[in-house]
C-alpha positions in Angstrom: -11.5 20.2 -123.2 -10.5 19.9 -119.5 -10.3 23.0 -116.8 -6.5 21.3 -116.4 -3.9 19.9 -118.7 -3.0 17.4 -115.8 -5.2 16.4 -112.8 -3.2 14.5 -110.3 -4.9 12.6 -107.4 -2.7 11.3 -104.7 -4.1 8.7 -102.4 -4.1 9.6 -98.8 -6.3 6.2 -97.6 -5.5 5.7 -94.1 -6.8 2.2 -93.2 -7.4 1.7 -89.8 -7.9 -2.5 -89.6 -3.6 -3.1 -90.1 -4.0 -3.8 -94.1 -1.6 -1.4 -96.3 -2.4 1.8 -97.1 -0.7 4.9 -98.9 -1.0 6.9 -95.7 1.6 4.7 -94.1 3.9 6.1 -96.2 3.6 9.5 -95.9 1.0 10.2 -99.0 -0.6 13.4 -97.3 3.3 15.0 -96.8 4.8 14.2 -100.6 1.5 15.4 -101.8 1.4 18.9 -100.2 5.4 18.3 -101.0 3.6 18.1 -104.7 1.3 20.9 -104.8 4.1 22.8 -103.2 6.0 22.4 -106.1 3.7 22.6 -109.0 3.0 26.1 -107.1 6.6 27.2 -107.0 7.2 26.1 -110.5 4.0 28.5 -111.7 2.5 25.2 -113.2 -0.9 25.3 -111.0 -4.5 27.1 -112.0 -6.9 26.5 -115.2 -4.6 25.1 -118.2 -2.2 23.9 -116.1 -2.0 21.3 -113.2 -3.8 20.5 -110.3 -3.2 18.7 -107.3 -6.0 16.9 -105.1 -6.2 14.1 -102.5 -8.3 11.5 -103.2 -9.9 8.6 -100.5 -9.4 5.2 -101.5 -8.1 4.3 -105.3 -8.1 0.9 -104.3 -4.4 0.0 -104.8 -2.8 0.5 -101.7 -0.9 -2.6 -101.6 0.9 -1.2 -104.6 1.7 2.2 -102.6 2.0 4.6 -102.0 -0.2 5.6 -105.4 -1.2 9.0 -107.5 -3.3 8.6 -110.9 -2.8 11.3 -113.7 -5.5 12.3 -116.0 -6.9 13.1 -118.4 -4.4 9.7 -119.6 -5.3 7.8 -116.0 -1.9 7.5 -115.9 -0.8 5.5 -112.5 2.4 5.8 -110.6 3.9 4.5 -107.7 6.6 6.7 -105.7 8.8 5.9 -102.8 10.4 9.9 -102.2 10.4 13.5 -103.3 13.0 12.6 -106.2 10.2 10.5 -107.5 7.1 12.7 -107.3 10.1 15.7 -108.9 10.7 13.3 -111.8 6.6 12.6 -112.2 6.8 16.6 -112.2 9.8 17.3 -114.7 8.8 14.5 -117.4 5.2 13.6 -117.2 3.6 16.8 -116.0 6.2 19.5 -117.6 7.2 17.2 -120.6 4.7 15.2 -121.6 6.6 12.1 -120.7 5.7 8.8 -119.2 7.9 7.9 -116.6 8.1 4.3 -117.3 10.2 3.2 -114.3 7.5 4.4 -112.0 4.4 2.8 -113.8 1.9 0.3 -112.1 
């Protein structure tokens, strides 16, 4: 058994020769924004959810990007409204949120 129900990693790449990375748009703000959350909500510590940065996951050019496991569940998010959706249905409800797949 995992130490979490839901480990989320956000990549927070920042590439520095002009290619795209999730950094550009504003990964390492909507992922504090993120762990914020899942604080204030009383969803964070063993048996619950935790939030990490991550380097590279390689998929920048989809970004910006977060992977949920233990289903490597990957999503790409544009706002806050996204990443409270990803919160609400996938990591409070069990829910895939479809729309945001990749």
């Amino acid at each position: 058994m995992s130490y979490y129900k839901y480990h989320v990693f956000f990549c927070t790449n920042q590439r520095d020769d002009g290619r795209q990375c999730c950094e550009q748009c504003n990964a390492s703000e909507i992922r504090a924004y993120a762990k914020n959350k899942i604080k204030e909500l009383g969803l964070s510590g063993a048996g619950k959810v935790r939030i990490n940065t991550a380097g590279c996951l390689d998929r920048c050019e989809l970004g910006p990007v977060l992977v949920v496991y233990p289903e490597e569940t990957w999503y790409c998010y544009l706002d806050r409204e996204d990443i409270d959706e990803i919160i609400e249905k996938h990591l409070m409800a069990d829910k895939i949120v479809e729309r945001l797949l990749i």
